[in-house]
GULUM-515655 format. One record per atom (N, C-alpha, C): residue in one letter; x, y, z. Coordinates in steps of 0.02 Angstrom, whole numbers, plus 50000, padded with zeros to 5 digits. Example, Ala and Ser with C-alpha at 12.3 -4.5 7.8 and 13.67 -1.06 7.14 Angstrom:
2
a506604971650390/a506154977550390/a506604983550390/s506424988850354/s506844994750357/s506455000250394/
END
This chain:
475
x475535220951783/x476115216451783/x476645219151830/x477075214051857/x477685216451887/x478175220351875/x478555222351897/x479045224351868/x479855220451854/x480205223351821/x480855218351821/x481455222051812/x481885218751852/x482605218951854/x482945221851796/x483325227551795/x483805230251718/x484305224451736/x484275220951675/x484955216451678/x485445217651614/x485315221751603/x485665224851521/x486405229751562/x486875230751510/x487335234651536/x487395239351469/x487455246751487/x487555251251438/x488235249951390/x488225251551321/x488725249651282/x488565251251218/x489235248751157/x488905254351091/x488655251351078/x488245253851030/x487425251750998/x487065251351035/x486865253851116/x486465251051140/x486675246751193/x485875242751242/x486115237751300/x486325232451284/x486905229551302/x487095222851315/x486825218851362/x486405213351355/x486015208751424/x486715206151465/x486785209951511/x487065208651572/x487555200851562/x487195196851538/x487245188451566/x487335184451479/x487365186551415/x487525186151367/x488005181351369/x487945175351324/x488225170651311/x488925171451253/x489375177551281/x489785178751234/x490625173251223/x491065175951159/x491635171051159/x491855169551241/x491925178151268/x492345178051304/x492145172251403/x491465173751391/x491135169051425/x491105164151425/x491125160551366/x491205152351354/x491835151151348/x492535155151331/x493075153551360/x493355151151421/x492855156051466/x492885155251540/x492815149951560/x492135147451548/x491685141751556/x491975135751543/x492275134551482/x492645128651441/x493365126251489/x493685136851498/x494215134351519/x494305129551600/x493715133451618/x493455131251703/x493425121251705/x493075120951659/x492995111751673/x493475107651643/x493805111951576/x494665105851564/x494965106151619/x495035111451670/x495405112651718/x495165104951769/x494445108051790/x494495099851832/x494355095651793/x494305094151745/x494365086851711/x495245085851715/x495645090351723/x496405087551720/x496415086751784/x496085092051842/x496235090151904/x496195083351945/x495625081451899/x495115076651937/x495125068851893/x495725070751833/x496025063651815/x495345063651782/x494805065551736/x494125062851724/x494225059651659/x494605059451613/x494695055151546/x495235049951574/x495635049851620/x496095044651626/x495815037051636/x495995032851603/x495855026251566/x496275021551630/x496015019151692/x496595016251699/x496555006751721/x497195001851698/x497274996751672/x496784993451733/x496814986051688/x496654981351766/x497144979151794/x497904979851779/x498354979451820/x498914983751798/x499394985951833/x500154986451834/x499954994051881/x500764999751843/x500575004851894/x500205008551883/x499885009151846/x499065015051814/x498345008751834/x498365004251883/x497854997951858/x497335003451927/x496665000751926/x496155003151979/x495604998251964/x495834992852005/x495574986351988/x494854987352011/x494634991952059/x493954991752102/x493654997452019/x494065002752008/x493575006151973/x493665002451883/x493904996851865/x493674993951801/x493394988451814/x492964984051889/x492684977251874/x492234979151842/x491884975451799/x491504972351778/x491314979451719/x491704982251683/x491594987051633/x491984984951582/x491624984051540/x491974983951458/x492364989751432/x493054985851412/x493434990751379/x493274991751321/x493184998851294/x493215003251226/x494035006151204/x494425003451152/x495085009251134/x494585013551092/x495075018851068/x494785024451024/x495325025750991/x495875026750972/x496475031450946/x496405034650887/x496465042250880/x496475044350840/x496975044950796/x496845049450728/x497415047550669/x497855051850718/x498605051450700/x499035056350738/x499305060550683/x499435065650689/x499325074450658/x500085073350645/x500355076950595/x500895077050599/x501055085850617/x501655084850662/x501785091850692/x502375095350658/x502205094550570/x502825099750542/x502505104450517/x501835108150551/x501855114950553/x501695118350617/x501575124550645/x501495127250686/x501025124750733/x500495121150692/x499745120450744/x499325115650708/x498905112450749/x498365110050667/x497985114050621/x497545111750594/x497245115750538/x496555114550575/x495905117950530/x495285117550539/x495115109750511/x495635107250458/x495145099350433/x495315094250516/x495895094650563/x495955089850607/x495465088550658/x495095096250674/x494355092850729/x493925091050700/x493565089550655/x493215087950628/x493115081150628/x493555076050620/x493765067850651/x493665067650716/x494105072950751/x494225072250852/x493795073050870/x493235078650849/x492665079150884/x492225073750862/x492105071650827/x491685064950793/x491925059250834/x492615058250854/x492625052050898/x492565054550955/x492655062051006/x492605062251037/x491605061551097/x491445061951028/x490735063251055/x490515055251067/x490955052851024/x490645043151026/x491035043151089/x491595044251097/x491815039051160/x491565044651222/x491345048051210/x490725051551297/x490255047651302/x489985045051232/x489255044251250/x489625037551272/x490065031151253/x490135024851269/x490175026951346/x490635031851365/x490545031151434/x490065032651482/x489575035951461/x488925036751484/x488595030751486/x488845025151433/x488565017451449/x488965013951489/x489515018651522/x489775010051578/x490295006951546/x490635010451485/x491315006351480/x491785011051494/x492285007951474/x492985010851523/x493125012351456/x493355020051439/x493445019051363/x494325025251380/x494645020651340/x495275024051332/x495275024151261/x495205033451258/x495445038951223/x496015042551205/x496465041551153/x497115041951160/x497455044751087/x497865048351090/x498055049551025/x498875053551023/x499225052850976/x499925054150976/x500045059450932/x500645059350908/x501035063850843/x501555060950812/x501655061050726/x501775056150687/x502305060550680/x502905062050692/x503385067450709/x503905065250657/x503985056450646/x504755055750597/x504285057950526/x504905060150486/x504655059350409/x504625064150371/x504615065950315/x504705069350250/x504465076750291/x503675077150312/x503315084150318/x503695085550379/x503965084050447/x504475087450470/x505025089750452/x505375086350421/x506065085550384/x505965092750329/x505285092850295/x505375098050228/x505175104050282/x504715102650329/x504735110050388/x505135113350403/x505765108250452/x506335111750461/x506815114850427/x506695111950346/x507285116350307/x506945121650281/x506345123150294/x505985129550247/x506085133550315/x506165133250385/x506285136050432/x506965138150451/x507315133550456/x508025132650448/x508045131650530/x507555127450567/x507655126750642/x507815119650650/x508315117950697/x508185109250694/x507655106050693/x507555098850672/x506965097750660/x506795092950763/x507205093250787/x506855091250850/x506645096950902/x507045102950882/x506625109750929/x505975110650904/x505915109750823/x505455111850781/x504795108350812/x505055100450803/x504545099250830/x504205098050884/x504515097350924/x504415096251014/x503895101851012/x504165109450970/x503705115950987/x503105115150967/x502955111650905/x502335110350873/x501965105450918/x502195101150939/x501935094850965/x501695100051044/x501955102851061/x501785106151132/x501165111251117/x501115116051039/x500555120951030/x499965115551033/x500135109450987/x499645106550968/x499295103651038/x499735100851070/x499315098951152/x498755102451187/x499045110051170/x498675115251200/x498205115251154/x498145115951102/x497585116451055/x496875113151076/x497435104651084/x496705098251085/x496405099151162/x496755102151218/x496545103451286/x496105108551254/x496325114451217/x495515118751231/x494745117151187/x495225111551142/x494415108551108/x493995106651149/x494355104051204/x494145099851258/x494125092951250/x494265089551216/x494495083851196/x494615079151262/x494295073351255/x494325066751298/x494775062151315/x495435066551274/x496165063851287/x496395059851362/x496765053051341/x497175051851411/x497645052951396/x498045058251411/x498635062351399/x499385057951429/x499185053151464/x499675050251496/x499955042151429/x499375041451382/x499495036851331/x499825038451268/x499765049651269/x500105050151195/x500745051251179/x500925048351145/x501315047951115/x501945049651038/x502455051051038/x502735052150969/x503255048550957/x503115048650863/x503305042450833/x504115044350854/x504375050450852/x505365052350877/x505455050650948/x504945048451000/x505115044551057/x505455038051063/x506055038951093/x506625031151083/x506115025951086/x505765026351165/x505525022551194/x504925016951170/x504605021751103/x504015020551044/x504355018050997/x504955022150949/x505025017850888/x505655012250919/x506015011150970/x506305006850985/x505824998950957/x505275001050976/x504794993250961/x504554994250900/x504584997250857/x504604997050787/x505164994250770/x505704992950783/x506364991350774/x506354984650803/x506004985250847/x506054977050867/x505514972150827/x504844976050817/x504684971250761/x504694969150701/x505084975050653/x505634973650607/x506004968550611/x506234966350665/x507004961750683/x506644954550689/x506004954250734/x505434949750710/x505554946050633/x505144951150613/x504984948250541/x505714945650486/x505934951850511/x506724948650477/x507094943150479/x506934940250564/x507134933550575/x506664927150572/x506144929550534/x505664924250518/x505644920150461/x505334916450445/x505154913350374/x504384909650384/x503934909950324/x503244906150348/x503464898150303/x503124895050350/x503174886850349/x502484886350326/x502524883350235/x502024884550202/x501734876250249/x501994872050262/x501654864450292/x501004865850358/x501424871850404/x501354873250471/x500794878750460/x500774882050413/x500544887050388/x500454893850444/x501254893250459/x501504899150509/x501954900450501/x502354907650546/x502814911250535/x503214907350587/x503934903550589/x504474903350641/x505094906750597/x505504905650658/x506114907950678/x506654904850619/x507014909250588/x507484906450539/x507994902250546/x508074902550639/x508584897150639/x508424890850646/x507644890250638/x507314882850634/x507574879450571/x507564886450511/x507364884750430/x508054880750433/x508834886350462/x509584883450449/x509624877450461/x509354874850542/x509404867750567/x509154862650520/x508634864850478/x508534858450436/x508834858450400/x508994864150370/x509574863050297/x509984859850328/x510524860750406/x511064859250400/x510984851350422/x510364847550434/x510164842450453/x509784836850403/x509944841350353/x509724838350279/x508854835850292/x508514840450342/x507734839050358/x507474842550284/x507704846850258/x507454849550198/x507994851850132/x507754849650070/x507924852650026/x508294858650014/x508854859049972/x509014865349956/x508804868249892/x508724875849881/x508484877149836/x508684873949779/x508354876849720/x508904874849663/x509394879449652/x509924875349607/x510624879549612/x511124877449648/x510674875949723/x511284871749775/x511094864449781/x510244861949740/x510394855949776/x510744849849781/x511264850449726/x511774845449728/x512334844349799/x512304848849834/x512614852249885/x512334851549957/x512684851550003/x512674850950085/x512594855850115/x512294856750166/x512254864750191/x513074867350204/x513294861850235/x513914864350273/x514514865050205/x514474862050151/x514714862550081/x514604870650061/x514094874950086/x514004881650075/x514494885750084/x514674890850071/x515064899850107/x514544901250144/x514804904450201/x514204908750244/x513964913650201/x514114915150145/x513984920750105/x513334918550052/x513394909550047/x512954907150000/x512364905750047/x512644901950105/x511994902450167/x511384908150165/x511864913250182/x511544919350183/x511074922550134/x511314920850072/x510794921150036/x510194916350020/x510444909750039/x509804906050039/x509334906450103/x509544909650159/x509174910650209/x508634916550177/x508974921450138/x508644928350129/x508334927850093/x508144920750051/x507724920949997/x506934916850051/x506974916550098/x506374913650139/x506294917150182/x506644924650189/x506364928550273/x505844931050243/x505134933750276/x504694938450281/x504864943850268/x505454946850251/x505574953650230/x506164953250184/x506244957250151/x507094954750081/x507224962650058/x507674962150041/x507794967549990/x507774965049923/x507394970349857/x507464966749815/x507304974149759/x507344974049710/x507364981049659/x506534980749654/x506194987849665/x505504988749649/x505434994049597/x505114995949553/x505025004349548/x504555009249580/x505045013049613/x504415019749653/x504645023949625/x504375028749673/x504245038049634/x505005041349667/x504985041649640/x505885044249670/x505965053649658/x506005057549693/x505975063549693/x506725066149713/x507155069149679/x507785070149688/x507725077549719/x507315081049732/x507165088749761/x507005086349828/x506765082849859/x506485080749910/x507185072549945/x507385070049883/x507705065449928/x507595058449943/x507105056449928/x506865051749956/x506095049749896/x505895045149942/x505305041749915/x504745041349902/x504035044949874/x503285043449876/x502935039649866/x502405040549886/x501955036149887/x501415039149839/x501205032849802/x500795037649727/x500435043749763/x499905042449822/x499715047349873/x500145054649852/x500715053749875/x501205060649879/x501305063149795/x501075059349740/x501125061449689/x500675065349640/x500615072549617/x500235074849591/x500095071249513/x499575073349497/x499235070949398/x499905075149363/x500165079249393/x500695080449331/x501305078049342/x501605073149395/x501915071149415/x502475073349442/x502325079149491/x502885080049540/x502505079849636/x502775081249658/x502915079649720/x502355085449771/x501995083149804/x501445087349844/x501805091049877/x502125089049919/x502685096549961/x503295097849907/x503205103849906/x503675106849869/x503695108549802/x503295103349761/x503035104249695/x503795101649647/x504085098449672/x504815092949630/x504535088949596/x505085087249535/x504965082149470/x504895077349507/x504555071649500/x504485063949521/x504775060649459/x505195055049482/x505305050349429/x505275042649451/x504885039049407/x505195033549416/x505645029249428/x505955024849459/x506485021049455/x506685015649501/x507035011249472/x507035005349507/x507475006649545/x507245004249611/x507925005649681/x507795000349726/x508084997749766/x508274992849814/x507794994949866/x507354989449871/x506844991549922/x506874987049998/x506644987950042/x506454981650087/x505624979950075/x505374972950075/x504974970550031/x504574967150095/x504064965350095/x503614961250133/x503364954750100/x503104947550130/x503044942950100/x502384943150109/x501874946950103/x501214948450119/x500704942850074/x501054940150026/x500634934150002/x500704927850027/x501124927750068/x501364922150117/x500734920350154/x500414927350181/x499644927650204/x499144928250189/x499004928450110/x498514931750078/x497884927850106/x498004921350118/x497134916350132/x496954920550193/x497384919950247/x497274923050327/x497054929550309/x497244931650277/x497144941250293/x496394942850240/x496414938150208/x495534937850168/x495034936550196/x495154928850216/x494864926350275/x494544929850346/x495164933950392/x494914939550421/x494214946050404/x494704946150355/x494484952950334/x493534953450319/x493584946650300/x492514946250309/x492474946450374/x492934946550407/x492484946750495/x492394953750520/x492774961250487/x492704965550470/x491934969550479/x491804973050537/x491204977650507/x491464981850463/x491754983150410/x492084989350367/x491674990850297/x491504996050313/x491164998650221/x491694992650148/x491264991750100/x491484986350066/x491774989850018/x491944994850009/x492224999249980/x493184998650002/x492964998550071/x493804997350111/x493964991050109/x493284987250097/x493724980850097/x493964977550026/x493444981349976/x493814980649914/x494514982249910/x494724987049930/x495484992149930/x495964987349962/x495714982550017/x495984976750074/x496254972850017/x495644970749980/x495894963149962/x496294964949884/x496194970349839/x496504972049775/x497474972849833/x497404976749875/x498174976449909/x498454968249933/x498124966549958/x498324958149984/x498514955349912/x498014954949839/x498304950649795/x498204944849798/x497824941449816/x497954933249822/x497754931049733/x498244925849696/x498214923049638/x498324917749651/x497734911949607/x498154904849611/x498154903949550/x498914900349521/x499194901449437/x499824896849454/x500064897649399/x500754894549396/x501234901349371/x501894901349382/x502494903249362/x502704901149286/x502874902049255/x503064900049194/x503614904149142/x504384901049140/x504734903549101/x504924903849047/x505024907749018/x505034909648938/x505874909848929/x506234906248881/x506814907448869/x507104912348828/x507324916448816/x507964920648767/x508274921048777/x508714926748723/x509164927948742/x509664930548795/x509274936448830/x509554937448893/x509324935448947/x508964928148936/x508884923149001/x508194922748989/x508024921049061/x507284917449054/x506894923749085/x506384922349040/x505784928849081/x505304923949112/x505074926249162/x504394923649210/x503984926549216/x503364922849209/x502834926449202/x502384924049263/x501984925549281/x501464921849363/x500704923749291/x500204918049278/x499854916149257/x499234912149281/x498654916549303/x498314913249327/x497744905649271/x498144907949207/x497744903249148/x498284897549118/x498514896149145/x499204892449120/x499124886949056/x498094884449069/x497854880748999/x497854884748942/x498054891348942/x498054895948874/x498614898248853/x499174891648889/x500104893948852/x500014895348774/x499724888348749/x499494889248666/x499434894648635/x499084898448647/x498804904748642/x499364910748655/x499774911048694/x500274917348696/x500584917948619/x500644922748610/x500984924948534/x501264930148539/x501314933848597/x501984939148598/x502014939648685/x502534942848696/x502564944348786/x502624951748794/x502344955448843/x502374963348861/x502794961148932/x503444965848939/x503574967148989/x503624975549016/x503504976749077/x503464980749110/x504244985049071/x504104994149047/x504614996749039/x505234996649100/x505174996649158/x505514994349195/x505734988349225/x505684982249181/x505904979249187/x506584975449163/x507014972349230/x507624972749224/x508034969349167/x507614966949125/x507864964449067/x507914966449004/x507714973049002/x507454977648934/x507914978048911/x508624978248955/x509034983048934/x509444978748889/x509584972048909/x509884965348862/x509634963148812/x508844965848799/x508334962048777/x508384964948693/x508404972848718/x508224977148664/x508774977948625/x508614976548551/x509194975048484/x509454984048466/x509944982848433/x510214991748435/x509994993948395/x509354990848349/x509094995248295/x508564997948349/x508144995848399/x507604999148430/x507984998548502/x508485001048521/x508665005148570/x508235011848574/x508335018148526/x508145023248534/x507435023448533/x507025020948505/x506525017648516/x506225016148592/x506595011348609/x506535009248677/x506395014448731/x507025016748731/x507265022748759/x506825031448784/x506645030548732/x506005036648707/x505345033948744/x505235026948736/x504595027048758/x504525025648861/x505255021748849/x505345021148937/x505315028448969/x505465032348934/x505445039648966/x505035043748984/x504485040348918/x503745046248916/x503425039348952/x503425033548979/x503175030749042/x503295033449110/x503935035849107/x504225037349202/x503785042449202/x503485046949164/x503055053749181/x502305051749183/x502065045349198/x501435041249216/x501605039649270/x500795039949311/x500815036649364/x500435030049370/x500385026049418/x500145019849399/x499405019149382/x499165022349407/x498275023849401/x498345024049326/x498515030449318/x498485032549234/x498695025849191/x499355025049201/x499515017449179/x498875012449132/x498595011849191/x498155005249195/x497565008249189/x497525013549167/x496755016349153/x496535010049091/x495975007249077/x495825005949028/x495525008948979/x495135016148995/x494985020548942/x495435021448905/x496305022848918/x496635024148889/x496985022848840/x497265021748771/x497445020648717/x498065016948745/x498115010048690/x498745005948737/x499305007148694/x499875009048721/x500465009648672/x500945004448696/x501555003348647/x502055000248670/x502505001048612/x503154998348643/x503644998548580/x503824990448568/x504374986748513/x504554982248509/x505054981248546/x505594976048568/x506134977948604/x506574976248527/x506524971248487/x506874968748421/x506904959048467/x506814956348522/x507014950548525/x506364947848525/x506294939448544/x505884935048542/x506074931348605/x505534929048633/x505754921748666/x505144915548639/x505394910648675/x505104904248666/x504494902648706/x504024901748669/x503544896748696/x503594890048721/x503504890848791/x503864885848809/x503504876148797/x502904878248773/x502424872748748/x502424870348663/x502464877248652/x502324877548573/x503014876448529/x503504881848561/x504164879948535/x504244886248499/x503634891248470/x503664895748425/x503934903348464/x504444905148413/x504534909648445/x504314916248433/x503964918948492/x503714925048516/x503894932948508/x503664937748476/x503844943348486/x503844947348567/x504524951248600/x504604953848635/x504124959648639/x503744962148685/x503614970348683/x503764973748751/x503794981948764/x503744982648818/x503144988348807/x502634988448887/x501914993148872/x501904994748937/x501755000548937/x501845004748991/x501115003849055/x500594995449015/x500034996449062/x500354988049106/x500934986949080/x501274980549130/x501524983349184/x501444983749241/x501654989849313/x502484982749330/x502974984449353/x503464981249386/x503514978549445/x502934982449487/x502804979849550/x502054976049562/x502014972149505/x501404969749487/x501474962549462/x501544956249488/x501684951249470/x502304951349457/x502664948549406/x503354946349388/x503494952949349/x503044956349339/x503244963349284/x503434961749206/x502924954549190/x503094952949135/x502434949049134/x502044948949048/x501494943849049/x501674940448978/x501294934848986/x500984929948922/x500634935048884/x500334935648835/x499904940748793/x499364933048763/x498944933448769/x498144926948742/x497854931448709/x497844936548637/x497524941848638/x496784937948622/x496834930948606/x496284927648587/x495514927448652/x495934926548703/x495574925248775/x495584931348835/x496014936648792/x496124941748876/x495894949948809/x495414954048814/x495094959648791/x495814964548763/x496274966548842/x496764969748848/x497334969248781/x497294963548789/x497834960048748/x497814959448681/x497064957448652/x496654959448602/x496924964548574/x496604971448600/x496714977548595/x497304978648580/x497784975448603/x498574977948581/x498854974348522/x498604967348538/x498864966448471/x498564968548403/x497784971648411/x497574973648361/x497924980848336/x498094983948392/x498544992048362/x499054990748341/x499454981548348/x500314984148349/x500224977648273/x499684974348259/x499604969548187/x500084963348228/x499954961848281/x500164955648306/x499714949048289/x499994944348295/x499844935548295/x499174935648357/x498694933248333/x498044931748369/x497964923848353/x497864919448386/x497784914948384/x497074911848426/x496674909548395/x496164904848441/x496134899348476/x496324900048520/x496074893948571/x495424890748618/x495224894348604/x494434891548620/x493974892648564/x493374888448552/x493114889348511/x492464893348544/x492224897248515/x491594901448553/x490944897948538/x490274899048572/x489744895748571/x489594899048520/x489154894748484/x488764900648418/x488224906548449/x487984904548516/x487584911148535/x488324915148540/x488854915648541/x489354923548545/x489454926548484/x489344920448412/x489514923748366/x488944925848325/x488154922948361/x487714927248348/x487484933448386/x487624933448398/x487614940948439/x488074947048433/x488774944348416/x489154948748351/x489114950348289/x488384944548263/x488354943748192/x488994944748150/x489304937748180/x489834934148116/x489554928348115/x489884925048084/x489854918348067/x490484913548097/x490124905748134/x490664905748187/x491414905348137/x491884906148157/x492544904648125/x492984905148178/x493464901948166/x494394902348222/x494744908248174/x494664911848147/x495004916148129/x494904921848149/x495154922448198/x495284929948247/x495324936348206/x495434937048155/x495574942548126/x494874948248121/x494304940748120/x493594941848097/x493254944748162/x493404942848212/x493454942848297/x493294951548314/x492604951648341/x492594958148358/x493014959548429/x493124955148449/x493444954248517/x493594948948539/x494084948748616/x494224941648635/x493594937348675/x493894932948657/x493054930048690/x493544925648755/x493074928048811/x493234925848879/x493064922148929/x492514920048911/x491984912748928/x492314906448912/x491624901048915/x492014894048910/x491854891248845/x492234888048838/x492284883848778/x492704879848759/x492684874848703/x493034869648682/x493654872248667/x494244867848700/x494984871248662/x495014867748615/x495534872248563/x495654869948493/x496524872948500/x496634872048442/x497764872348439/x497694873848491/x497874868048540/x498274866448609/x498374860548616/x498884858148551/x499184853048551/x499694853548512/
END
């Protein structure tokens, strides 16, 4: 045999092969081609027109976007969980371009908000040196992943130039209203011109009244009751250590606050609100056109909400409660009402023998979160408030309750109770010895299969029965 070349170099333990594929070598290597990939513009995306357009190098190539999540830069650098996404899209949008599309790759930094804000005070640096510095390590970071970035598209959310148009589409929606006829969003000063042109109705309250018969002050509120966006009282997680607001997300199972580890509390505060059911058909509708795991699109459509029901008010004493009811043929049937502990009427509602009462249980609710809430494994409690209202069919009047599985930002934050026709409801009135009433009569296959014997006397009722059947007292 031949002989061969020493390509080893002396060293401890022994030879090192000369040509060894070490860190410090693939540093080299890596750093060598980001270099001309920045030189040589090789990820830059550019338009079919304006001043980035290269009309000869995008004919006839299909555009790909990509954008990744954007990192927030209120710590030093990213972590090990952020490549793990970048490289996963980064490898899809090489290979798309290995097929011939023009694929712009792009990604920013989510810079306004709580995790900068709680950065800079655990630092004590402003929070725009703070972050500019983070946002600059992090650049360098995603350059030595090597990442397929067009660096000329990213962006941060504390750039005038970026959230200026967040601000402008705020001002959008604010000056909108949807035209349930048109079944679109225009301009609010369409909505004024008809009021003041008597083309439409005024709400109730004013409609005895002329537009121009209004205060600009009464205007104003009837405009604000039709924009796409309102202020109006919600309950969120309110964290007084932190300042500001969470999102159940930001809330731990024992209920304080993920940064920082602060009490969370409930409470009703003045929110700005979206009219997102204004859209609910459109955004359902879409959403099957969706390639998306049905998992996300479950999460889609439980957030959208779409109900078709009626409204329906209940009179007492401290006014009328409303309820949104998608069964409105089972008024008969209500025999007590649950409202949400936070709801804004408890406080008129509840008699001074079960104030403290009240009180006690609204409290050991604010330390639930809404999940837990509405668990149904969970044992249903509630208190009485001491009032009643009216059935508004029946005439009979109703026991008040409040139960901590009625959420406030959940319909009207108040329901009908059918314990006859709804399981939930059942269940509660069976713990609290409430009025059950039957309104449907069940098939005899339900009450053989419970082995009773058929009867309308709920008491006998292993449960509500929720199927169809003949109504009975609903007259």
């Amino acid at each position: 045999m031949g002989s061969t070349a020493d390509t080893s170099q002396p060293g401890r333990g022994g030879s090192i092969p000369a040509y060894r594929y070490s860190a410090a070598l693939a540093a080299t290597i890596e750093q060598r081609w980001q270099d001309h990939w920045d030189q040589n513009h090789t990820f830059e995306a550019p338009n079919t027109a304006g001043p980035i357009a290269d009309v000869a190098a995008v004919a006839g190539r299909e555009k790909l976007f990509i954008l990744d999540m954007f990192p927030y830069p209120s710590g030093a650098g990213l972590h090990v969980g952020h490549p793990l996404g970048y490289i996963a899209t980064d490898v899809f949008g090489r290979y798309k371009r290995m097929t011939g599309k023009n694929v712009l790759h792009s990604i920013g930094y989510d810079s306004f908000g709580l995790p900068a804000e709680q950065h800079a005070i655990v630092t004590g640096i402003h929070p725009r040196i703070n972050t500019e510095s983070n946002i600059a390590n992090m650049r360098r970071q995603l350059r030595r992943l090597g990442l397929a970035h067009d660096q000329r598209r990213s962006v941060s959310t504390t750039d005038e130039s970026y959230y200026r148009w967040t601000q402008w589409i705020f001002l959008q929606i604010f000056n909108s209203w949807y035209d349930e006829k048109l079944k679109k969003a225009r301009h609010i000063n369409e909505l004024e011109k008809e009021f003041a042109d008597s083309k439409r109705n005024l709400p109730l309250g004013h409609a005895s009244k002329k537009w121009a018969q209004l205060s600009r002050l009464e205007q104003r509120k009837v405009l604000d009751e039709y924009r796409l966006v309102y202020l109006a009282n919600a309950p969120v997680n309110w964290c007084p250590g932190l300042g500001t607001i969470l999102a159940n997300e930001e809330v731990t199972a024992e209920g304080r606050s993920d940064i920082g580890n602060y009490p969370v509390f409930k409470r009703n505060m003045r929110q700005w609100t979206m009219r997102i059911t204004a859209y609910a058909d459109r955004l359902l509708d879409d959403l099957e056109r969706l390639d998306w795991p049905e998992s996300i699109k479950l999460m889609q459509r439980n957030w959208i909400g779409r109900s078709t029901g009626a409204r329906v008010k209940f009179k007492s004493s401290a006014g009328e409660i409303e309820v949104f009811t998608t069964r409105p043929d089972t008024l008969f049937g209500a025999t007590f009402m649950v409202l949400s502990p936070e709801h804004p009427l408890v406080d008129a509602l509840t008699t001074p023998t079960q104030k403290s009462a009240v009180e006690k249980y609204r409290e050991s609710a604010r330390k639930l979160n809404d999940a837990e809430r509405q668990n149904d494994d969970r044992k249903k409690t509630g208190v009485d408030t001491g009032a009643t209202a009216t059935n508004p069919v029946s005439g009979e009047q109703i026991p008040v309750w409040i139960a901590d599985y009625v959420l406030m930002g959940y319909g009207t934050g108040a329901i009908m109770a059918v314990p006859s026709g709804d399981e939930r409801d059942f269940e509660f009135a069976r713990a609290y010895n409430l009025p059950i009433v039957a309104i449907q009569m069940p098939p005899d296959e339900w009450f053989a299969s419970n082995k009773i014997a058929p009867t309308t006397d709920c008491s006998l009722w292993p449960s509500a029965y929720v199927g169809e059947g003949v109504y009975i007292n609903s007259s």
